[in-house]
Structures are given as C-alpha cells and as structure tokens.
C-alpha positions as CSV (number, residue, x, y, z in Angstrom):
1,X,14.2,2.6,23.2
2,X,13.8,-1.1,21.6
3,X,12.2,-2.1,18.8
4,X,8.7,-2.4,18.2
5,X,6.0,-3.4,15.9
6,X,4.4,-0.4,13.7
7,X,0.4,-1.5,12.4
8,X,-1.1,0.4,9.5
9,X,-4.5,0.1,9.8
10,X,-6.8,0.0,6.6
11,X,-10.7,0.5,6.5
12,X,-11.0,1.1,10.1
13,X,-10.0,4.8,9.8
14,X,-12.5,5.6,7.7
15,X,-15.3,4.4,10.3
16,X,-17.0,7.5,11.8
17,X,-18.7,7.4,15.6
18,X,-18.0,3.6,16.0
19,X,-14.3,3.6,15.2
20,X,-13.5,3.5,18.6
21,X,-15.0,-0.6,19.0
22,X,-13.0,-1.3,15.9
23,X,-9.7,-0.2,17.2
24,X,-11.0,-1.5,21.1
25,X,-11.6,-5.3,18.8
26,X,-8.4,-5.1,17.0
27,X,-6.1,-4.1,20.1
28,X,-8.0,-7.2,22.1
29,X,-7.3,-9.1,19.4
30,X,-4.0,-8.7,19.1
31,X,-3.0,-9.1,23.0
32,X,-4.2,-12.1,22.8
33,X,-2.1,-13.3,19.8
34,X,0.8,-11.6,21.2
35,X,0.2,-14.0,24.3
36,X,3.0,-16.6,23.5
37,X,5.8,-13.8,22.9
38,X,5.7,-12.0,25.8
39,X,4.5,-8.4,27.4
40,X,3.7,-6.0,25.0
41,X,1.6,-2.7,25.6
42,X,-0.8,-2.2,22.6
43,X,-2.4,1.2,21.7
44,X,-3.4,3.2,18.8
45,X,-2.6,6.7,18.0
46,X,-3.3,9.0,14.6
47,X,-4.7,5.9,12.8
48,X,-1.6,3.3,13.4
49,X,-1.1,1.4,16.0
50,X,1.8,0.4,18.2
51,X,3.1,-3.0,19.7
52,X,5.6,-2.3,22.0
53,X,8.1,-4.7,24.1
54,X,7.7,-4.2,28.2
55,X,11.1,-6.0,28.7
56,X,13.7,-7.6,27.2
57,X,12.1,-11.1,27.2
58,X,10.3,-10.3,24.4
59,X,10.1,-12.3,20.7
60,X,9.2,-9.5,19.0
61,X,10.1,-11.2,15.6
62,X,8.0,-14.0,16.4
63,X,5.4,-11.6,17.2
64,X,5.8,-9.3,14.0
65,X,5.1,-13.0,12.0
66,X,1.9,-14.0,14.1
67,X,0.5,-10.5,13.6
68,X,0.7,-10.1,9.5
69,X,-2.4,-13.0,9.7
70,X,-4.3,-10.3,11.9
71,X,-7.5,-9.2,9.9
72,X,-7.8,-4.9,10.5
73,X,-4.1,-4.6,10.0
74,X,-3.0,-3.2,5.8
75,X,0.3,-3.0,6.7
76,X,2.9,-3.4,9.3
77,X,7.1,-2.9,10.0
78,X,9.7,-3.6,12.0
79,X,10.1,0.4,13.8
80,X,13.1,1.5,16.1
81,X,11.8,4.5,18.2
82,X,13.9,7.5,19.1
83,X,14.1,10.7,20.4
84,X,12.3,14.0,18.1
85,X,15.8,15.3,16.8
86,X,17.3,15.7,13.6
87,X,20.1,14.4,14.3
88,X,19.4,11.5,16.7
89,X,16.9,10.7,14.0
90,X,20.1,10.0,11.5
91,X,21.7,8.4,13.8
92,X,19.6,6.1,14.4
93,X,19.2,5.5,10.7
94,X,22.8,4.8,10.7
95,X,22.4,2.3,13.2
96,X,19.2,0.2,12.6
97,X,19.4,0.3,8.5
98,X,23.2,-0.2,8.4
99,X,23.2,-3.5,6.4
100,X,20.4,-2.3,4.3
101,X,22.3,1.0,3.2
102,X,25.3,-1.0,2.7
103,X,23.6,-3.7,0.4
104,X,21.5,-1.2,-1.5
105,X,22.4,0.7,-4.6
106,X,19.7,3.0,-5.0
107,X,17.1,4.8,-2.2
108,X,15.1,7.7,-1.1
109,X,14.3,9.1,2.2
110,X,10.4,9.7,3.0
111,X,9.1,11.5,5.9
112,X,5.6,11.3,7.7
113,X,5.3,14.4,10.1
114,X,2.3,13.7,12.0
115,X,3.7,15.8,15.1
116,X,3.5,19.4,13.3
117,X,5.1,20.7,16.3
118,X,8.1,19.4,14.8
119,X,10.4,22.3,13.5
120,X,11.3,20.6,10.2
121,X,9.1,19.7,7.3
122,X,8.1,16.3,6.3
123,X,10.2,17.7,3.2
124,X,13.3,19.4,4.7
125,X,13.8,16.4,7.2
126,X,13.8,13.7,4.5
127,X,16.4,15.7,2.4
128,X,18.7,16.6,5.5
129,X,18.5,12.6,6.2
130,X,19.2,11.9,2.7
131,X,21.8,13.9,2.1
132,X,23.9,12.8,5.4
133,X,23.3,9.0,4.3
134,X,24.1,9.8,0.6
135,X,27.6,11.3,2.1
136,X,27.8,8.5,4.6
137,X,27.5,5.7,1.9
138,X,29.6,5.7,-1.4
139,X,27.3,2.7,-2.6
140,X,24.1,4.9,-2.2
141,X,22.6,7.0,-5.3
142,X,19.2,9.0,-4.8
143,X,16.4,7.2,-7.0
144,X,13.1,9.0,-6.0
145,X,10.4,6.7,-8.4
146,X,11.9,3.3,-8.0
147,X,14.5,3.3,-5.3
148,X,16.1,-0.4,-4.1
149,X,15.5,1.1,-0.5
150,X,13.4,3.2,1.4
151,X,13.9,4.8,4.5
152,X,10.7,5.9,6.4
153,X,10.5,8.3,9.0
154,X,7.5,8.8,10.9
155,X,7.5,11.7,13.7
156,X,5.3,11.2,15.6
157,X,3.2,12.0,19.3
158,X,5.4,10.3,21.6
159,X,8.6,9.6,19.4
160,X,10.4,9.6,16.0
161,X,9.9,6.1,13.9
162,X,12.9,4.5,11.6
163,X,11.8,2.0,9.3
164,X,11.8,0.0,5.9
165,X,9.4,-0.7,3.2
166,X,5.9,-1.7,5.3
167,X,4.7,-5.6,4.7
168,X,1.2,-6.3,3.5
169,X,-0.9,-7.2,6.5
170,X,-4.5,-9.6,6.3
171,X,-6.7,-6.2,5.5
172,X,-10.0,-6.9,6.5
173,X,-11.7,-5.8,9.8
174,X,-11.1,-7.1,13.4
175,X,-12.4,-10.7,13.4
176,X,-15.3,-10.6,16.1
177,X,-16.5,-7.2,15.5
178,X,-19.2,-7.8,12.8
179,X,-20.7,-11.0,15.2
180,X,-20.7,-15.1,14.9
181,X,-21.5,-16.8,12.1
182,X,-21.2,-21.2,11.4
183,X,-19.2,-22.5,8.9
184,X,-19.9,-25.8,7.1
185,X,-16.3,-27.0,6.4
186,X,-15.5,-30.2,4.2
187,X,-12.2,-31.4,3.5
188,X,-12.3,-29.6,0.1
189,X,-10.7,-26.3,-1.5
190,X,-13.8,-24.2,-0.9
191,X,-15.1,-24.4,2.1
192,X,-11.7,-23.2,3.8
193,X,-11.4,-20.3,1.6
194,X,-15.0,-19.4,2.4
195,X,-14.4,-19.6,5.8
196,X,-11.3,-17.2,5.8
197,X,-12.7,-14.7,3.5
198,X,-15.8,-14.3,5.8
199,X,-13.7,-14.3,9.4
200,X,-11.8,-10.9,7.1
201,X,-15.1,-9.8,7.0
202,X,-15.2,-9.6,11.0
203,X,-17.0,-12.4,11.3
204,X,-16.0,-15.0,14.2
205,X,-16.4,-18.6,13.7
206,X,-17.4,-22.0,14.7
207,X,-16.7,-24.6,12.5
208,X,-19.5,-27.6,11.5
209,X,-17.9,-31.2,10.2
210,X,-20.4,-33.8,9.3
211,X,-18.6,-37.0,9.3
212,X,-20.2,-40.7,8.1
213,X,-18.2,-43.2,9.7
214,X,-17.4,-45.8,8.5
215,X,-17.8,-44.5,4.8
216,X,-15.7,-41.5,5.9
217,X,-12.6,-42.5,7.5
218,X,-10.7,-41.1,10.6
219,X,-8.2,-39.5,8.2
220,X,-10.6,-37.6,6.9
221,X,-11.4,-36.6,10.5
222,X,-8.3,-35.3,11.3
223,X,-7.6,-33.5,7.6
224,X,-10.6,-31.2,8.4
225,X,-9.5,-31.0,11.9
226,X,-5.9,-30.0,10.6
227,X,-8.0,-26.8,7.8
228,X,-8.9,-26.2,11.1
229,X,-5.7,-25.6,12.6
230,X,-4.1,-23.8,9.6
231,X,-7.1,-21.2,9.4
232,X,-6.8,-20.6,13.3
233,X,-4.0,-18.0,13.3
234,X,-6.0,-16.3,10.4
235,X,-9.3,-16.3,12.2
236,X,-8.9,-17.5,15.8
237,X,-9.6,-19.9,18.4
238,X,-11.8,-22.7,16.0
239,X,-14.2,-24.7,17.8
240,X,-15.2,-27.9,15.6
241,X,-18.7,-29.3,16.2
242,X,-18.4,-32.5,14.4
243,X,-21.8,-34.1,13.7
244,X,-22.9,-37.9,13.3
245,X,-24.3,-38.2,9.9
246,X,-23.9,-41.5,9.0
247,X,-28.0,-42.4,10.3
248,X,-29.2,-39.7,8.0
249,X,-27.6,-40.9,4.9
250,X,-28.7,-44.1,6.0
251,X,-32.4,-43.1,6.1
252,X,-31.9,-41.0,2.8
253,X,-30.8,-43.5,1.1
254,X,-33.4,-45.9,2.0
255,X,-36.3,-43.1,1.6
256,X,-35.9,-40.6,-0.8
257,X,-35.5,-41.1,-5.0
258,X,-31.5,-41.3,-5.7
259,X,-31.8,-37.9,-8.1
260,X,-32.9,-36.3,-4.6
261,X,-30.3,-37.2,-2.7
262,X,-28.0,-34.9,-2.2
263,X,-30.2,-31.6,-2.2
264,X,-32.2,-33.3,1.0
265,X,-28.8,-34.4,2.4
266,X,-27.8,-30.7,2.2
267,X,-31.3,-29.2,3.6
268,X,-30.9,-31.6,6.6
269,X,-27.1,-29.9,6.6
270,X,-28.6,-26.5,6.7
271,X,-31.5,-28.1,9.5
272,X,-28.6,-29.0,12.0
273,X,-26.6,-26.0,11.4
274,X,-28.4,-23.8,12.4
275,X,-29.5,-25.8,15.4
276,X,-25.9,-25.5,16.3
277,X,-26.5,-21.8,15.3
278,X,-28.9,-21.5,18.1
279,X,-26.6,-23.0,20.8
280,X,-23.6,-20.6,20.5
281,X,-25.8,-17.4,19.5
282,X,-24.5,-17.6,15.6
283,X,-26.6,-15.3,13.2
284,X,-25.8,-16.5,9.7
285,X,-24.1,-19.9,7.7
286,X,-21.5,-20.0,5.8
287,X,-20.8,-22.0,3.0
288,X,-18.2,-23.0,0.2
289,X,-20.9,-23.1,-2.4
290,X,-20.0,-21.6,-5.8
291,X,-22.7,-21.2,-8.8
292,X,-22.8,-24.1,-11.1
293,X,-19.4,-25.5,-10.0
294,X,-21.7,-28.8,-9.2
295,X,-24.9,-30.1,-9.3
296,X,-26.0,-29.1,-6.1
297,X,-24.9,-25.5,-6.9
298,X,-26.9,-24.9,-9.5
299,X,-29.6,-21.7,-8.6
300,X,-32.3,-23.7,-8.5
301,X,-30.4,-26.3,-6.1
302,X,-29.6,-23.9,-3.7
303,X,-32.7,-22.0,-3.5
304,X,-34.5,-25.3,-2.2
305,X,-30.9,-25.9,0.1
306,X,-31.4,-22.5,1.6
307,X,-35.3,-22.7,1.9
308,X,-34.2,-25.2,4.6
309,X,-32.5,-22.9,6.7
310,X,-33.7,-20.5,9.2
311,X,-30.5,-18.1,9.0
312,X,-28.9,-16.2,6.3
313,X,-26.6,-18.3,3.9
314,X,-23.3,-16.3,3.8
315,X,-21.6,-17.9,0.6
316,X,-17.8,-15.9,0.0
317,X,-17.0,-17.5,-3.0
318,X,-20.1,-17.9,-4.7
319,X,-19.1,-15.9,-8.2
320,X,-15.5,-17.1,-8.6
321,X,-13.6,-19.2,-10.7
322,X,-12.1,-21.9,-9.4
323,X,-8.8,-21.0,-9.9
324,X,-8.9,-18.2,-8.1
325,X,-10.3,-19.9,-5.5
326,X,-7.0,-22.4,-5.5
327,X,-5.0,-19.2,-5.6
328,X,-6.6,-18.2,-2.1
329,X,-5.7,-21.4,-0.6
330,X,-2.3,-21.8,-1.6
331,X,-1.9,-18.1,-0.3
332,X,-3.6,-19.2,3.3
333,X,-1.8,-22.6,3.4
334,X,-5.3,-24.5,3.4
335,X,-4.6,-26.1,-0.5
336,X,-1.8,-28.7,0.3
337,X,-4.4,-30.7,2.5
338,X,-7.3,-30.2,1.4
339,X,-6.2,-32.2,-1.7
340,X,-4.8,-35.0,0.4
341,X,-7.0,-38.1,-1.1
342,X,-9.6,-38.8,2.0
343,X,-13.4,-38.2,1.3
344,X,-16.3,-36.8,2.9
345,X,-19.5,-37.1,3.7
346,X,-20.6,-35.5,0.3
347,X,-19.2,-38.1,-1.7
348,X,-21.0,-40.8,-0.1
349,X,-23.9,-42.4,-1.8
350,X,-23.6,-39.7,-4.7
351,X,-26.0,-40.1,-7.7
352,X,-25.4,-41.4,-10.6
353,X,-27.8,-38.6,-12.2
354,X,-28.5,-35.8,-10.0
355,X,-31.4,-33.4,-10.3
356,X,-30.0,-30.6,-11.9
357,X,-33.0,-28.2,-11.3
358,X,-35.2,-29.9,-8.2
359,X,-38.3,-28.2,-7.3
360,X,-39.0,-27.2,-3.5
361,X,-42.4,-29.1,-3.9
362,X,-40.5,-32.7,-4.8
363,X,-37.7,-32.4,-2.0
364,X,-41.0,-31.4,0.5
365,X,-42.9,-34.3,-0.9
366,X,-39.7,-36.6,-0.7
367,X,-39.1,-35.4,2.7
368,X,-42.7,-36.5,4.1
369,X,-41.5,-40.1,4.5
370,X,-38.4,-39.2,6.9
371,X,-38.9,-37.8,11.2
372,X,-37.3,-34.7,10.1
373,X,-37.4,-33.3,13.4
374,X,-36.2,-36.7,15.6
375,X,-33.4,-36.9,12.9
376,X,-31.8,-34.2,13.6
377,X,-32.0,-34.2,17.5
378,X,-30.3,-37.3,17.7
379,X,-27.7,-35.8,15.3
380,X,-27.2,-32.7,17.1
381,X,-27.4,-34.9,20.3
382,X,-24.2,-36.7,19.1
383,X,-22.4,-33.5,17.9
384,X,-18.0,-33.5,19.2
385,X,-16.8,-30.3,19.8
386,X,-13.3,-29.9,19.3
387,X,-11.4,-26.9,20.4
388,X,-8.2,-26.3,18.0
C-alpha cells in the first residue's frame, strides 16, 4: 500500500441532512487542486477523508502542501496504510516512523478504533505497539502528557492508518458551498484579509480593482494582481474585474464639495460593484472596511456607503485591531506586498478635511449634479477581467 494523505475534517461533521453537499464541495474541491500532482482517488469515510495515489507518478508531498490552504479541512497527515493486524500494524510502525523513533526521546502510542470489529481495543492495541517499540528502541521512554512523539494509529473500514502528529489545516468550510460573493480589493492590508476570511466562510469569489490611470500606476496594477495570486491557492481560481475609474474621480472632483469626496467615490464603488454583482450571479460585497480605522469608516460613513448598494455588505474585519489584522496577512503571505510603496485609487484626490459624519441627504444632494447612471455604464463598460 503507498502512502496517502489523511484529512480531518472540522465543522462539517456536525452538519445534519445537508452534510452530504459539504463533503460532495470539499472532495470537488480538492480534485481539482490535486490536478497538477497527479491521480488521486478522493473519498470520505467516518468523518475523515482520504487522498490516495492511483500510481506511482504521484507528488503526494507536493500534494499534502497544496492541500493544508484547503478551507473544510482542521487537520491533515502524512498516513501509510496497512493491513488490520497487530503485528503488520508494528511493523509498519517500524518502517515508516524509523527516523522519528530514533530521533525522539520521549513518546506515546494512541489508537483510534473506528473498525469495532477489530479484536483489540483502542487501549490494548496502543499498549502492545508501545511496548514492542519501547523494546525495539533504547532511546525511547513512555511520556503519556507531553511526549516528543506520537504515534497514531487509526483502524479503520478499509485498512489500518500509521501516522505522526496531524498538521493544522485552513478550517473553515468548502469554499463554494455557502455561494459568490465580490470583493473590492485595494492594494492595502485589509482588503486581502477580508477577502480570505470570507472565501473560509464558503464563500467563492470574484475580485473588483478600481484603477485611475495615470494617478495610479501600472505597478500598482500588477501588486493587486499579484494579492490576487497569493490568495488563489487559499480561495481559488480569482477572476479580477478591473474597472476604469479615472473619469469618475475626474467628474467628482470637478462636482462634488472636497469634504464629500471620498464617501461619493465609495457609493459609486458600491454602484458598479454590484453591477458586476449582477453579471456573474454574486449575492453580497465584500469589503476591507474596519470601524473608525479612517474617515470613511466611521458608522455614519458607512451607513451612507452601504445605502448605495443594492446587496448585503459583507465586512470580515470590521471589529479588529489592526494588528491583528497584520498578523492575518503575514500568516496568508498577502502582508509583504501589500506594503510595497504603490497607491491606489483611494489615495487619489484625498481631502484635506474629510466629513467625518456626512449625512445621506448631503451625499444625495451632492450627487444630483453628476449622470449617476451613464457614469457607471461606461465604467462597467470598460471593466478587464483578468483570470489568475
């Protein structure tokens, strides 16, 4: 038998009548990562679920690293299958954890006896085990509370399991089962973070760039474009619709009082959204807003923002501190580049003394002199998707 992949999965056991469409999402899911790698067969059994090698051809250590940023799996391991047999089971202890039982000073044996056809206990089976290696390696003493290694053994349906400690997995549920959402991504911290803590959620994504060339540069093009890449393996195939928004400021800026500025830029950012919403049968926006961080974040600011949009306004991050936001995006790889030094379309034209608390009445009454609705066709009309 070769090695294989063992997945732990988290919240989706305790799903009732609809588990079945979780596991169906997160087994799609993961053929199609698992693409690249080679032929596995995927199936789940007794709330795990297995990734097995067809033939030899197989990376399945390049496929155990693309599959710890697959949201629905809490845990996974490295597994070497064998026969139901006490002894074959040591054995192949002996054989698959020989450097690790060399290396090691203390351990404990635990067993998971799913298969109670099995004529040993969970209990009985992880002392026999323990007590052959403890023989078998001088180095070895029994630690049961805070052992240096542990040596699982899972028997179960179809075979008996050897592994190590499990590794954490992305948690979360299958992205794509809870439906589509956009996200508005910027080249900051937030908006990346946002966007991965909703696609944990379930939630797949399209991704919405609104870049003001020339005031925005192509580098700061291609940094979003690059978020994008780096949240992929986390949330999927990304599809960028970058937007034209260099007219709108344009017509802002020549319109609207400078305290309003950015509040109607950002309801004409909620406007096209959701028209792009629309197109690809999204439900609900997503955003890297967080309360108070800046002056379009205040409550009052992003009532009138929402009051602009005709979808929900998902926001992930709206009641943390920044810092732990930062501590997200280092974990997810996004922080690196989104502090490279290129702007966006938020910084352009910003007041220099924003409206702290605008009313919905002054951004409707500011709004009057602007062809809201031919505005943001032509945007829309000039949208680039990219496909990363």
């Amino acid at each position: 038998m070769k090695e294989m992949i063992l997945l732990k999965l988290g919240e989706l056991v305790l799903k009732g009548l609809n588990r079945r469409s979780f596991e169906d999402k997160l087994q799609a899911n993961i053929a199609r990562r698992l693409h690249p790698y080679g032929q596995f067969r995927v199936y789940t059994r007794q709330s795990a679920t297995y990734v097995e090698p067809k033939d030899d051809g197989c990376d399945v250590r390049g496929a155990y690293e693309t599959l710890k940023k697959v949201f629905g799996v809490v845990g996974l391991s490295l597994a070497q299958p064998c026969e139901k047999d006490k002894d074959i089971i040591l054995q192949t202890v002996k054989n698959y954890m020989d450097d690790q039982l060399r290396t090691a000073k203390t351990f404990k044996v635990e067993t998971r006896r799913a298969d109670k056809s099995f004529p040993m206990t969970s209990i009985a089976l992880s002392q026999y085990v323990g007590g052959e290696l403890h023989e078998a390696y001088p180095n070895l003493s029994v630690d049961v509370h805070r052992p240096e290694l542990t040596v699982h053994l899972e028997v179960r349906d179809f075979a008996a399991y050897v592994h190590a400690d499990a590794e954490p997995g992305a948690g979360g549920l299958p992205v794509g089962i809870n439906g589509r959402a956009i996200s508005l991504l910027s080249g900051g911290i937030d908006s990346p973070v946002a966007s991965w803590m909703i696609a944990k959620r379930g939630i797949s994504l399209d991704m919405v760039h609104f870049f003001s060339y020339p005031y925005t540069s192509p580098e700061a093009k291609e940094k979003v474009l690059q978020l994008a890449r780096i949240l992929a393996p986390w949330c999927g195939r990304l599809t960028v619709h970058v937007v034209p928004f260099t007219a709108i400021q344009e017509e802002l800026r020549r319109n609207c009082p400078e305290e309003l500025f950015t509040i109607i830029m950002r309801r004409f950012m909620m406007r096209i959204s959701c028209q792009v919403a629309r197109r690809i049968g999204a439900k609900a926006l997503v955003t890297g807003e967080c309360l108070g961080q800046v002056a379009s974040q205040t409550m009052e600011a992003l009532w009138v923002t929402e009051e602009a949009a005709s979808l929900p306004i998902l926001r992930p991050v709206i009641g943390m501190d920044k810092e732990e936001i930062v501590q997200i995006a280092r974990k997810i790889g996004t922080y690196d580049t989104s502090i490279l030094p290129y702007e966006d379309c938020c910084t352009v034209f910003t007041p220099r003394h924003p409206r702290l608390r605008p009313l919905l009445s002054e951004a409707e009454f500011a709004e009057r002199a602007l062809d809201i609705q031919s505005m943001v066709e032509t945007a829309v009309k000039g949208i680039e998707c990219i496909t990363v």
